[in-house]
N, CA, C and O atoms as a Tripos MOL2 file, in Angstrom:
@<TRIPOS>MOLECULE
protein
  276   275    69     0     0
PROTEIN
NO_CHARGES

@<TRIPOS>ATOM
      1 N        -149.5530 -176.5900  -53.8510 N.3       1 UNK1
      2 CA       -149.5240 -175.1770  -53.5460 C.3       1 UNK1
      3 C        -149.1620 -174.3820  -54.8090 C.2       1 UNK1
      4 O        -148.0160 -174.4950  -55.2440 O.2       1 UNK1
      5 N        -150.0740 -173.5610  -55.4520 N.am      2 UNK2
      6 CA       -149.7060 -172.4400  -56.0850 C.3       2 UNK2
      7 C        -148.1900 -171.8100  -56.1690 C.2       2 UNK2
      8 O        -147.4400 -171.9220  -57.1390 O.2       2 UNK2
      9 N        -147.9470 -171.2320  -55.1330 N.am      3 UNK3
     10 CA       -146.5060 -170.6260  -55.0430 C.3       3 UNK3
     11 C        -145.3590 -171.9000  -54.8370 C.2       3 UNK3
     12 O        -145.6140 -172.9370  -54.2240 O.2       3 UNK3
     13 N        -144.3570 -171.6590  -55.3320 N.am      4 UNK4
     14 CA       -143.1350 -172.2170  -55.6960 C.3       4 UNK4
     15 C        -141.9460 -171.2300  -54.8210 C.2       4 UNK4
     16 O        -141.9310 -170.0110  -54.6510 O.2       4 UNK4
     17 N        -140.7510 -172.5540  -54.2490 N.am      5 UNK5
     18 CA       -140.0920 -171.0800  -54.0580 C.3       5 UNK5
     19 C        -138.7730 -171.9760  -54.1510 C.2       5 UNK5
     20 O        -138.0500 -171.9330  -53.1550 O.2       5 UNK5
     21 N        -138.3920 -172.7310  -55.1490 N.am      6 UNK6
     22 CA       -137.9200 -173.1190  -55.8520 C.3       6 UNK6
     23 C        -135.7950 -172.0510  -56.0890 C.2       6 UNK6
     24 O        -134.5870 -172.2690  -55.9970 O.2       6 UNK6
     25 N        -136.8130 -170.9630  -56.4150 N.am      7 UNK7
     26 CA       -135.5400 -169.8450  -56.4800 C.3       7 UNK7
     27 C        -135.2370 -169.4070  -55.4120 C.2       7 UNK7
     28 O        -134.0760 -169.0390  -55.2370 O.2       7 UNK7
     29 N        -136.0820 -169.3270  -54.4950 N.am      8 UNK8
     30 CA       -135.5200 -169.1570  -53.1330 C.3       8 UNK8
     31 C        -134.3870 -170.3570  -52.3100 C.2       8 UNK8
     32 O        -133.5460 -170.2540  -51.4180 O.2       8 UNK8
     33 N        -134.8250 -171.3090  -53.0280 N.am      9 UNK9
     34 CA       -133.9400 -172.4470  -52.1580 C.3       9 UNK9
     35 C        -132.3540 -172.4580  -53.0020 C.2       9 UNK9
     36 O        -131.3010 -172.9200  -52.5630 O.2       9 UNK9
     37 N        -132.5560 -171.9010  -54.1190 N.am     10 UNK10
     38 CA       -131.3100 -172.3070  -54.6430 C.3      10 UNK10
     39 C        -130.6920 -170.7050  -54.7080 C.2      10 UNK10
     40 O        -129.7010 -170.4680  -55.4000 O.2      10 UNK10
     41 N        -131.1940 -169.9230  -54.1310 N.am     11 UNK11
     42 CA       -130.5010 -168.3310  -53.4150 C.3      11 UNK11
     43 C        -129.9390 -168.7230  -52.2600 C.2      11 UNK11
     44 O        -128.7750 -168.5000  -51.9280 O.2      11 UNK11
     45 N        -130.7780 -169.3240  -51.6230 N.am     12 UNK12
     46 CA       -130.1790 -169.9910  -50.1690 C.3      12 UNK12
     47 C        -128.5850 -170.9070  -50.7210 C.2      12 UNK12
     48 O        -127.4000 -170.7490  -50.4250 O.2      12 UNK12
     49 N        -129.0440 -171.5170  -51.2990 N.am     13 UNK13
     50 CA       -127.6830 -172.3530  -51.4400 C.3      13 UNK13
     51 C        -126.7230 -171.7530  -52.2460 C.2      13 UNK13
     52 O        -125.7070 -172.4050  -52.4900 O.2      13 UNK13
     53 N        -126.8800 -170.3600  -52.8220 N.am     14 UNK14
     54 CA       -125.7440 -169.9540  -53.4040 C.3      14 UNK14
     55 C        -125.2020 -169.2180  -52.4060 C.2      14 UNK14
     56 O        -123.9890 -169.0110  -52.4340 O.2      14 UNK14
     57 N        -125.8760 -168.7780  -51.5190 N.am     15 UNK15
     58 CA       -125.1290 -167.4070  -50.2620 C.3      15 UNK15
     59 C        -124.9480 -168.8930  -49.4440 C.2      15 UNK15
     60 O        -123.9390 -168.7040  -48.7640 O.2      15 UNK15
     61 N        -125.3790 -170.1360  -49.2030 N.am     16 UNK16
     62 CA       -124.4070 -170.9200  -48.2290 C.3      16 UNK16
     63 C        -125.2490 -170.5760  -46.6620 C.2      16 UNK16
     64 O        -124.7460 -170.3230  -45.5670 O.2      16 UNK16
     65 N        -126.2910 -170.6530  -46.9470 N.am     17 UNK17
     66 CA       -127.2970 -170.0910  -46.3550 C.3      17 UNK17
     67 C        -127.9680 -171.7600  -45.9990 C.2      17 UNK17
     68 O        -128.4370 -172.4710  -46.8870 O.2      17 UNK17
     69 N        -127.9000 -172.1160  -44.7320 N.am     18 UNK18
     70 CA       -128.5760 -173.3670  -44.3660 C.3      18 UNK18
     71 C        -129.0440 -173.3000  -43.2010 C.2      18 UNK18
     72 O        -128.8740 -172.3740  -42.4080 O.2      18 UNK18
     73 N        -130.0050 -174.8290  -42.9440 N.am     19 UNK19
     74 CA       -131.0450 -174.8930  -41.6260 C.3      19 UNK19
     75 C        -129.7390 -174.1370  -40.4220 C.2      19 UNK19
     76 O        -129.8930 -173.0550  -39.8550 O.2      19 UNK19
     77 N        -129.0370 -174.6610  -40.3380 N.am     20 UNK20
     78 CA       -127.8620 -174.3310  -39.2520 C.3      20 UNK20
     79 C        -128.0580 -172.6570  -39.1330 C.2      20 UNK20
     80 O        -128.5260 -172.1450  -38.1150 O.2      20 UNK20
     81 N        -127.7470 -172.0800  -40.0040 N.am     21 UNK21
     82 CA       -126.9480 -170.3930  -40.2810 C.3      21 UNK21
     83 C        -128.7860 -170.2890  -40.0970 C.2      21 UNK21
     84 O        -128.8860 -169.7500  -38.9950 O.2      21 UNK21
     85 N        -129.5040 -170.4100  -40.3550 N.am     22 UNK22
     86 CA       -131.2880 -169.8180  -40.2690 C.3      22 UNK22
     87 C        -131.4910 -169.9170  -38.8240 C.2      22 UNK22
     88 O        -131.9080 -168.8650  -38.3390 O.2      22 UNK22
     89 N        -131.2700 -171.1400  -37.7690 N.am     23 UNK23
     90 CA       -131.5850 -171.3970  -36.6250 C.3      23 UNK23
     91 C        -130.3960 -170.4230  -35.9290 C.2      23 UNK23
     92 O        -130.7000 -169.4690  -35.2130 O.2      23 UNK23
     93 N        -128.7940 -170.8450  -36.2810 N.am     24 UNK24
     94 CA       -128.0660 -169.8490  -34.8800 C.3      24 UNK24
     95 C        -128.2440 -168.1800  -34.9900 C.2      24 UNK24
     96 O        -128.2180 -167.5360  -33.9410 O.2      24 UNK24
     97 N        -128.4610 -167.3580  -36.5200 N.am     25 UNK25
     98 CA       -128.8290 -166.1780  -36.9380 C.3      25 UNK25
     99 C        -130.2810 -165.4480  -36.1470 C.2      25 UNK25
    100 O        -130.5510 -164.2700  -35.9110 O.2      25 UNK25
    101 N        -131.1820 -166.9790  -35.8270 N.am     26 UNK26
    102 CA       -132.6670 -166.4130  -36.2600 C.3      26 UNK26
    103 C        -133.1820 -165.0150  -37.2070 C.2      26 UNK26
    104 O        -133.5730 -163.8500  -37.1330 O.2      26 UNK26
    105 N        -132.8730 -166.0450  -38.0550 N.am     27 UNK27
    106 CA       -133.5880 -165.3290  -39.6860 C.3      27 UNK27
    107 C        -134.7740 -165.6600  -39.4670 C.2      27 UNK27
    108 O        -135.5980 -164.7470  -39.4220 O.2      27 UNK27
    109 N        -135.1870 -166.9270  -39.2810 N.am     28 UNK28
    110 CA       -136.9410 -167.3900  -39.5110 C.3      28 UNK28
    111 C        -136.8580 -168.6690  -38.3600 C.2      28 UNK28
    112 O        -135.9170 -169.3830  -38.0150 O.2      28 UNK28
    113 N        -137.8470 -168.6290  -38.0700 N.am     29 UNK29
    114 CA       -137.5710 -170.3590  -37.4650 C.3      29 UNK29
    115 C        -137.6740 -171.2320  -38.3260 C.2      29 UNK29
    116 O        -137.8970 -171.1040  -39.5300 O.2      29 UNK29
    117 N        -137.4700 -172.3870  -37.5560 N.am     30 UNK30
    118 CA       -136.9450 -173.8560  -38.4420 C.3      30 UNK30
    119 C        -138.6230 -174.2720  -38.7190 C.2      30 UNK30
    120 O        -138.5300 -174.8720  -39.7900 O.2      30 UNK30
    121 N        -139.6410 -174.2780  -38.4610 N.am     31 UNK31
    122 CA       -141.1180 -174.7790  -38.4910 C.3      31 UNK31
    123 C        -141.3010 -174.2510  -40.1150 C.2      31 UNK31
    124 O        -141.7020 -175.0660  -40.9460 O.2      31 UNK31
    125 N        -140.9600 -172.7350  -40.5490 N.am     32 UNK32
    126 CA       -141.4090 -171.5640  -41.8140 C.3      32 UNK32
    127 C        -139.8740 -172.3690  -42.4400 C.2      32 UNK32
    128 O        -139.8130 -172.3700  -43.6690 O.2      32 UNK32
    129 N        -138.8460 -172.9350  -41.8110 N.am     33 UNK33
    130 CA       -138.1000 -173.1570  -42.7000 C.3      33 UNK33
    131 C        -138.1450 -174.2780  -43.5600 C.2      33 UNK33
    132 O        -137.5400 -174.4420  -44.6200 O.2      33 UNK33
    133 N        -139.0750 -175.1670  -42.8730 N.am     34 UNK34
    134 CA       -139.4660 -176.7430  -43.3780 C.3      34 UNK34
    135 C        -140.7680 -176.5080  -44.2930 C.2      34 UNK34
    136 O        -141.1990 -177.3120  -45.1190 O.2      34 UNK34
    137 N        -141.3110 -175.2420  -43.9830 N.am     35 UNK35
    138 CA       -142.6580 -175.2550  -44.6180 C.3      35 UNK35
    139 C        -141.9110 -174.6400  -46.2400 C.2      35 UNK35
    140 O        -142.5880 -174.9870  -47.2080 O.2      35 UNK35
    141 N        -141.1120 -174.1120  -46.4620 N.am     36 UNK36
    142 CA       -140.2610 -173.3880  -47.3620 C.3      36 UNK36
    143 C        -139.8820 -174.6010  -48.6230 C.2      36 UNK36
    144 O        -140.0520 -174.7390  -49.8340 O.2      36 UNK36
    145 N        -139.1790 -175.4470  -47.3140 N.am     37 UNK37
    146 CA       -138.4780 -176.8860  -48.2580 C.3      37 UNK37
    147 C        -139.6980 -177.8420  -48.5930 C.2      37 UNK37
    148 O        -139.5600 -178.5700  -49.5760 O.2      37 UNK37
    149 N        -140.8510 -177.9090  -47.8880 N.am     38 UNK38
    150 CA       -141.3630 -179.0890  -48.1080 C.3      38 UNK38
    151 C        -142.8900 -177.9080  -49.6180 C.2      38 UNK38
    152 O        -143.6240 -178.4500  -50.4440 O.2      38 UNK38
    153 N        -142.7730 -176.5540  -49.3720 N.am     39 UNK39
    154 CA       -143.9490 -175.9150  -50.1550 C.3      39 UNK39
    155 C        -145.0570 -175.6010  -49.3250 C.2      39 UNK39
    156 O        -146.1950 -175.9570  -49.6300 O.2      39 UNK39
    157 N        -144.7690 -174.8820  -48.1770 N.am     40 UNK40
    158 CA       -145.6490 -174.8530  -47.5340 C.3      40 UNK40
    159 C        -146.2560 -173.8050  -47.4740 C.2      40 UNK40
    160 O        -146.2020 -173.6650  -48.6960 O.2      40 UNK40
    161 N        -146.8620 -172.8200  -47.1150 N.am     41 UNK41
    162 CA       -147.2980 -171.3540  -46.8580 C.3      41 UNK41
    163 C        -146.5400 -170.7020  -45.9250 C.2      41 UNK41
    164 O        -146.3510 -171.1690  -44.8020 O.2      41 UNK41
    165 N        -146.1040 -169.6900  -46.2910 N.am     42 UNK42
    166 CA       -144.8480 -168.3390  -45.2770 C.3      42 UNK42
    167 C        -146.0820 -167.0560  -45.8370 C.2      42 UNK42
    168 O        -146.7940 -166.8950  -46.8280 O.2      42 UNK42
    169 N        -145.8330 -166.3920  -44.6620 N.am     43 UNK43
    170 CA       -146.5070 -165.0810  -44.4280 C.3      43 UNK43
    171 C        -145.6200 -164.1070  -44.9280 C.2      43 UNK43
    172 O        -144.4390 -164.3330  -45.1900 O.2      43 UNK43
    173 N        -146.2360 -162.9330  -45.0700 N.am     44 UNK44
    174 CA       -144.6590 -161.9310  -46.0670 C.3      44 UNK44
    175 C        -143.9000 -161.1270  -44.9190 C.2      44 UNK44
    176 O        -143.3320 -160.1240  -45.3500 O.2      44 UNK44
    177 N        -143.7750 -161.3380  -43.6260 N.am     45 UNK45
    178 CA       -142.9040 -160.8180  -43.0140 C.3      45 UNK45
    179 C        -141.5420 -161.6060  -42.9610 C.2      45 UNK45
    180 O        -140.3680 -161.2900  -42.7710 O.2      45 UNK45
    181 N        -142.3880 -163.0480  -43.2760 N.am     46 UNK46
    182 CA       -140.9920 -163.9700  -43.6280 C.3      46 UNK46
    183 C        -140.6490 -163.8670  -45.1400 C.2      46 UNK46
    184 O        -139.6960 -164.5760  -45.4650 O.2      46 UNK46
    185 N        -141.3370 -162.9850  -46.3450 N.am     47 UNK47
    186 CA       -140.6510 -163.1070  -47.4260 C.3      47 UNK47
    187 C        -139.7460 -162.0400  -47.1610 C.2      47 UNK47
    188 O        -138.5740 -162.0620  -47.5360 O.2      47 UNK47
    189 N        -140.4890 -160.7070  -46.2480 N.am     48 UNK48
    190 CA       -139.4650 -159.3100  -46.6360 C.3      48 UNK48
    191 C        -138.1150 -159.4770  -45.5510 C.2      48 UNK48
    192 O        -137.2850 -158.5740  -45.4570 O.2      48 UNK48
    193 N        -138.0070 -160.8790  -44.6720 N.am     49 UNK49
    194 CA       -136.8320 -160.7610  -43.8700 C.3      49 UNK49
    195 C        -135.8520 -161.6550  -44.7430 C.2      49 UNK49
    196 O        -134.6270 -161.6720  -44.6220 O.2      49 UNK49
    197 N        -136.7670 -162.5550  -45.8340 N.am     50 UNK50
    198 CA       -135.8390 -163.3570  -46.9480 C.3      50 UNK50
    199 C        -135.2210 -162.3680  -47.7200 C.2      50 UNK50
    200 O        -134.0430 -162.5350  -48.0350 O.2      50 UNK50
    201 N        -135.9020 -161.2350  -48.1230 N.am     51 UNK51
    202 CA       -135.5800 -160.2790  -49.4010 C.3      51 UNK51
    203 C        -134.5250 -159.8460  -48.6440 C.2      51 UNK51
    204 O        -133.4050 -160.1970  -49.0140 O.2      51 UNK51
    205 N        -134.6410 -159.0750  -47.5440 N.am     52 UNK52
    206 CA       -133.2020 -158.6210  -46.8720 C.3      52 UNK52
    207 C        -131.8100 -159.2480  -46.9760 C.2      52 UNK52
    208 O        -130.7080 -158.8700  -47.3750 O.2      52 UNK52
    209 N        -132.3010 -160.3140  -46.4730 N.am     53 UNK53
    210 CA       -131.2330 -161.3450  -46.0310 C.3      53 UNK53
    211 C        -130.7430 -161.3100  -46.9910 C.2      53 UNK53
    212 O        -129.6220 -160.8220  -46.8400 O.2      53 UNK53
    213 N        -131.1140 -161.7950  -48.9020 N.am     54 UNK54
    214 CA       -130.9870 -162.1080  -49.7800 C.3      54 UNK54
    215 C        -130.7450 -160.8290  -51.0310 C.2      54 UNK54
    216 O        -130.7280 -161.0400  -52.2440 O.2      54 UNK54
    217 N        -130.6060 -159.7400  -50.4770 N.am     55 UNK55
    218 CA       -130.9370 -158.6110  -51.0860 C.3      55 UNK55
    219 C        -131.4170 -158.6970  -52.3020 C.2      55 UNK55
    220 O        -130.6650 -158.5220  -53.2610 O.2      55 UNK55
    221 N        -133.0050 -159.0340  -52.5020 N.am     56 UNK56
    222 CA       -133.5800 -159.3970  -53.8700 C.3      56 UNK56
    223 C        -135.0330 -158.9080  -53.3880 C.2      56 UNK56
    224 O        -135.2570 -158.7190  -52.1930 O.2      56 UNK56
    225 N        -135.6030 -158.7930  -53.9690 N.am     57 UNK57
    226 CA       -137.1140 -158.6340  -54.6020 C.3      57 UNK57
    227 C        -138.1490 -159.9690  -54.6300 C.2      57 UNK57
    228 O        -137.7670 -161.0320  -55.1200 O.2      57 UNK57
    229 N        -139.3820 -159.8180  -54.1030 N.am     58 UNK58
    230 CA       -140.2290 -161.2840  -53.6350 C.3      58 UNK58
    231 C        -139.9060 -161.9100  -54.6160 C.2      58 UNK58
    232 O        -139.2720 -162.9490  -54.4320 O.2      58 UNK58
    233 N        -140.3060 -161.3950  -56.2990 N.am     59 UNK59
    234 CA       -140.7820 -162.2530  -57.9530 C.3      59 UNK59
    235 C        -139.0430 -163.0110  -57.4870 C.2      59 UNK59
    236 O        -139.1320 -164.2300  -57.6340 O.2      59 UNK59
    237 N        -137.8280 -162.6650  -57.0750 N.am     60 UNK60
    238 CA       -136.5530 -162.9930  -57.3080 C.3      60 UNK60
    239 C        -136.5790 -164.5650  -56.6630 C.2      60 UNK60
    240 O        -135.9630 -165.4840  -57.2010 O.2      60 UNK60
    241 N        -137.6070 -164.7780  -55.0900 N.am     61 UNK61
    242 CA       -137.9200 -165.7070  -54.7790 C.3      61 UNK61
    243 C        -138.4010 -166.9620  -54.5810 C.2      61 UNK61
    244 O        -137.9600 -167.9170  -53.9420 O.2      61 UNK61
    245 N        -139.9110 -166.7160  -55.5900 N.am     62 UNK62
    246 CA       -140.8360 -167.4460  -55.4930 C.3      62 UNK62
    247 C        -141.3600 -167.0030  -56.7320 C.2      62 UNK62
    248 O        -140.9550 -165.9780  -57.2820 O.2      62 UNK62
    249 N        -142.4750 -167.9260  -57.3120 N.am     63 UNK63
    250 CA       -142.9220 -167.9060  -58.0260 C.3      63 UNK63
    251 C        -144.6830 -168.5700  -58.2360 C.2      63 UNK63
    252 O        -144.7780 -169.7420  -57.8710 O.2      63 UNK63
    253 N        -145.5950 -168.1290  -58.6050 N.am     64 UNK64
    254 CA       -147.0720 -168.4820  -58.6500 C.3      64 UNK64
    255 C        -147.1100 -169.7030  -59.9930 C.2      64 UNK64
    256 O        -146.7300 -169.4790  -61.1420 O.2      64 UNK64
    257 N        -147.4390 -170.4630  -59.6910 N.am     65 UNK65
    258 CA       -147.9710 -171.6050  -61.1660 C.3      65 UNK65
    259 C        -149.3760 -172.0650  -60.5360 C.2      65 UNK65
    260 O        -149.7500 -172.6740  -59.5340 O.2      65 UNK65
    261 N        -149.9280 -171.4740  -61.6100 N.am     66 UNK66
    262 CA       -151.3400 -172.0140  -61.5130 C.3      66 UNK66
    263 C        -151.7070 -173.8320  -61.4930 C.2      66 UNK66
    264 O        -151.4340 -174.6210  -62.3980 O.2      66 UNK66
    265 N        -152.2350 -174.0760  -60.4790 N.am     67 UNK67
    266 CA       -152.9530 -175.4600  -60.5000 C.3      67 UNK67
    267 C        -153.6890 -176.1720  -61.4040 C.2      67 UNK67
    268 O        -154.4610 -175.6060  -62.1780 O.2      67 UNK67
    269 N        -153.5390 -177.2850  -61.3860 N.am     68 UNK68
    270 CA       -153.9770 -177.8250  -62.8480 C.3      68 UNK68
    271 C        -155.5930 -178.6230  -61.7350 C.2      68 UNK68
    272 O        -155.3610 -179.2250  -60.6870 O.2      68 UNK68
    273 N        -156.8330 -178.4600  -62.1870 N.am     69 UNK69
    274 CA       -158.2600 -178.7130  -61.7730 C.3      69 UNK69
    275 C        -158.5140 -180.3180  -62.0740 C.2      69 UNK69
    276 O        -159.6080 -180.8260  -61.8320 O.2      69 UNK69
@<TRIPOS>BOND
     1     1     2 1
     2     2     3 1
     3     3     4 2
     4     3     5 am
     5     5     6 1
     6     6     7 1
     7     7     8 2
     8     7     9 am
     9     9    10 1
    10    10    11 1
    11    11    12 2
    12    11    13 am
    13    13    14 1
    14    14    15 1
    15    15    16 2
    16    15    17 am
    17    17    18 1
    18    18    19 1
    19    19    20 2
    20    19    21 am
    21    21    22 1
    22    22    23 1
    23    23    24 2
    24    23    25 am
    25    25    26 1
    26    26    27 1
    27    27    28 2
    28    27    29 am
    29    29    30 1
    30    30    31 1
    31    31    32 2
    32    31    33 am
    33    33    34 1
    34    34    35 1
    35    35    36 2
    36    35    37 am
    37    37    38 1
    38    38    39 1
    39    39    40 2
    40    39    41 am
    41    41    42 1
    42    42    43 1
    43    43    44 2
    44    43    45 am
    45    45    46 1
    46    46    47 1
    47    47    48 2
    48    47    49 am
    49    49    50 1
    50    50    51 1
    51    51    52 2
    52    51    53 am
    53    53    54 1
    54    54    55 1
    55    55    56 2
    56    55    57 am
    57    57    58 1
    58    58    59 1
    59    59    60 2
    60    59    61 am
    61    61    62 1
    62    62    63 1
    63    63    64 2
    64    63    65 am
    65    65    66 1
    66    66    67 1
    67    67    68 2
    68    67    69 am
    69    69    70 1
    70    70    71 1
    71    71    72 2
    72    71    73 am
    73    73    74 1
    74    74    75 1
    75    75    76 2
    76    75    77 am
    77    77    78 1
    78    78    79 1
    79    79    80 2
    80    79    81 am
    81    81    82 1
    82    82    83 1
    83    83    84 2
    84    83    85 am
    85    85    86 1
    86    86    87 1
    87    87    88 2
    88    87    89 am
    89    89    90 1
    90    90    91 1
    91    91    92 2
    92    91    93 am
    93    93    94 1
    94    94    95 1
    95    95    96 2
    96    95    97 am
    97    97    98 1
    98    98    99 1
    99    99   100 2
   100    99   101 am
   101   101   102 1
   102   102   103 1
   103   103   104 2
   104   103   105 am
   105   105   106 1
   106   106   107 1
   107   107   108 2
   108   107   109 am
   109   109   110 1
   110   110   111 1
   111   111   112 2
   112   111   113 am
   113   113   114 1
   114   114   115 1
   115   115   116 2
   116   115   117 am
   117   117   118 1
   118   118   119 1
   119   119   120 2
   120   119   121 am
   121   121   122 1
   122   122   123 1
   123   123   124 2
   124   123   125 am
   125   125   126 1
   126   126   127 1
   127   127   128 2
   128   127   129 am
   129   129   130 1
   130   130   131 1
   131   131   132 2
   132   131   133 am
   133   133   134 1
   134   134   135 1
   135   135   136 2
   136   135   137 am
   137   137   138 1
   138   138   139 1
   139   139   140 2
   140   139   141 am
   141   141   142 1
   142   142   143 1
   143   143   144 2
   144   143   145 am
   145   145   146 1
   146   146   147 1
   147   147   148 2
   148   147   149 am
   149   149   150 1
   150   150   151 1
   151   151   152 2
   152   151   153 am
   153   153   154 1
   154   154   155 1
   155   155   156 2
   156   155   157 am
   157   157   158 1
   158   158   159 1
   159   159   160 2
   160   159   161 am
   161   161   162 1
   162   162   163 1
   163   163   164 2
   164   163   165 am
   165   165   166 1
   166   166   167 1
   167   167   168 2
   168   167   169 am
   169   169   170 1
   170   170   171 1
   171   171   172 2
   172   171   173 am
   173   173   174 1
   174   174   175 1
   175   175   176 2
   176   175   177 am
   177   177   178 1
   178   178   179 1
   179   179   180 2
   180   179   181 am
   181   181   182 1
   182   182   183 1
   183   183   184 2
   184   183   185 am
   185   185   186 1
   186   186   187 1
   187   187   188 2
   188   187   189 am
   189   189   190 1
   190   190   191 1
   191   191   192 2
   192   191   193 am
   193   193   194 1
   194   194   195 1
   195   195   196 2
   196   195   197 am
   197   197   198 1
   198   198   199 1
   199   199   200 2
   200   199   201 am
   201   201   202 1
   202   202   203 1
   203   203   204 2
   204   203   205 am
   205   205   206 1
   206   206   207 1
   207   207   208 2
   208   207   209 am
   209   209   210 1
   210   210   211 1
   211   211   212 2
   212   211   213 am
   213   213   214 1
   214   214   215 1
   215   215   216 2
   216   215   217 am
   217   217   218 1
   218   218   219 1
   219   219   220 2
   220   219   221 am
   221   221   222 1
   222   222   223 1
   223   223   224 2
   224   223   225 am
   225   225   226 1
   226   226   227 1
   227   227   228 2
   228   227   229 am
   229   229   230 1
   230   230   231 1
   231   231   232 2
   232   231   233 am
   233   233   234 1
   234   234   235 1
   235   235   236 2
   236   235   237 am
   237   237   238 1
   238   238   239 1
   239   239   240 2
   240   239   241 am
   241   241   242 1
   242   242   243 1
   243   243   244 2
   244   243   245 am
   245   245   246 1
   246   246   247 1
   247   247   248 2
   248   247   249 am
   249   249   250 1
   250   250   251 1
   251   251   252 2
   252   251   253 am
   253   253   254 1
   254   254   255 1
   255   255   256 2
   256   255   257 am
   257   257   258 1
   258   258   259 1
   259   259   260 2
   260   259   261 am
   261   261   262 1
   262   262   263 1
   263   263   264 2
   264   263   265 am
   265   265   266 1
   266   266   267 1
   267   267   268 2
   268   267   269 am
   269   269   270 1
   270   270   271 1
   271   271   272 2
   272   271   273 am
   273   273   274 1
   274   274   275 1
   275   275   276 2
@<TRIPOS>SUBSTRUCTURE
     1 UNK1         2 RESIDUE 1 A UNK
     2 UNK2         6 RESIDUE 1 A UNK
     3 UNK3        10 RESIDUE 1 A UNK
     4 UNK4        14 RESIDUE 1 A UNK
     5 UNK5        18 RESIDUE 1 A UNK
     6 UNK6        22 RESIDUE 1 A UNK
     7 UNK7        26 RESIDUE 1 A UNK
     8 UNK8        30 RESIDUE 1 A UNK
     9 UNK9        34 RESIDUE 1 A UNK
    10 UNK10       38 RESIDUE 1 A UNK
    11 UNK11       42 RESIDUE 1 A UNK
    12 UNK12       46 RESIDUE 1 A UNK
    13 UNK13       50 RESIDUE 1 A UNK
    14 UNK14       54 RESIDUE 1 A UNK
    15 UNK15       58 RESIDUE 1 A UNK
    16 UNK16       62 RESIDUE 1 A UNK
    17 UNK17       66 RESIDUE 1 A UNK
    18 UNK18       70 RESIDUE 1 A UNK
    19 UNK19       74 RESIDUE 1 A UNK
    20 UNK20       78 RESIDUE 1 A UNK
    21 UNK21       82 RESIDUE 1 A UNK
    22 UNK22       86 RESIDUE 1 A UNK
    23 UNK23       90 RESIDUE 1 A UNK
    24 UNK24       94 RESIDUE 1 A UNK
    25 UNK25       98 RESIDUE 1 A UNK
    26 UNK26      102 RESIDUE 1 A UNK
    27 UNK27      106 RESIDUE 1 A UNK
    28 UNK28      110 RESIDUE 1 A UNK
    29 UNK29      114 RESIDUE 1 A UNK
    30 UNK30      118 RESIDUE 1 A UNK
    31 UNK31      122 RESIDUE 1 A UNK
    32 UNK32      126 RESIDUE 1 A UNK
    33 UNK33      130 RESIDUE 1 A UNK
    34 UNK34      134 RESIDUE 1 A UNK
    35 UNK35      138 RESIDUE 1 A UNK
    36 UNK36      142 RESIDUE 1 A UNK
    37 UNK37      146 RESIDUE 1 A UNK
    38 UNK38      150 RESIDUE 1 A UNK
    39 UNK39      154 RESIDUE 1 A UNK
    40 UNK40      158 RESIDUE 1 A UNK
    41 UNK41      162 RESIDUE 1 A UNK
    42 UNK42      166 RESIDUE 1 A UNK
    43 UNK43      170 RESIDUE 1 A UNK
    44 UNK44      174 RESIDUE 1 A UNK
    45 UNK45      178 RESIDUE 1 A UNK
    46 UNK46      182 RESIDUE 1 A UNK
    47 UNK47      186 RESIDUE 1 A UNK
    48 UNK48      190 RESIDUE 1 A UNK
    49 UNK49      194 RESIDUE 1 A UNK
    50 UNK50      198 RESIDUE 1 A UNK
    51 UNK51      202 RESIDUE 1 A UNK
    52 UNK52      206 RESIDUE 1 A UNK
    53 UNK53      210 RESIDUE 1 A UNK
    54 UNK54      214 RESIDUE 1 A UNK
    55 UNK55      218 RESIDUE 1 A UNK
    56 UNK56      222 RESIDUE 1 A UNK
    57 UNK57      226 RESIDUE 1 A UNK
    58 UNK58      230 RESIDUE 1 A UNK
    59 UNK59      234 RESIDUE 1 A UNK
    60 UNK60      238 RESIDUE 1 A UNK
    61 UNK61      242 RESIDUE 1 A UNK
    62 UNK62      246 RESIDUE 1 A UNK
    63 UNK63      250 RESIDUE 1 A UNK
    64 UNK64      254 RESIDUE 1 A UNK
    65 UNK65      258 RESIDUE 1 A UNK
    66 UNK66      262 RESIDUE 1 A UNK
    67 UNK67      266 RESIDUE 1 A UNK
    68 UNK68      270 RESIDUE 1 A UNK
    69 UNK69      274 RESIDUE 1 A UNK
């Protein structure tokens, strides 16, 4: 996958932010939360409820690296 979200996981782990606190909160469900950890595709209603949560900006999240052909 193109997008990375690499900085997102380690935002999560600086606010102490885990599967637990995502599922009893419902921030996102756990399905967008595995797709997150494993690189999966999230839609941007789940980036702009991350940006909230996280008070940051998408680029603060994730990141695009082009594929190697």
């Amino acid at each position: 996958m193109p997008i990375k979200y690499e900085k997102l996981i380690k935002k999560m782990k600086e606010a102490c932010i885990t599967s637990y606190t995502i599922k009893r909160d419902k921030i996102i469900g756990q399905a967008t939360y595995k797709k997150i950890m494993e690189g999966g595709d999230i839609d941007t209603r789940t980036i702009a409820k991350l940006c909230k949560l996280l008070n940051c900006q998408p680029g603060d999240i994730m990141e695009y690296v082009e594929e190697e052909e």
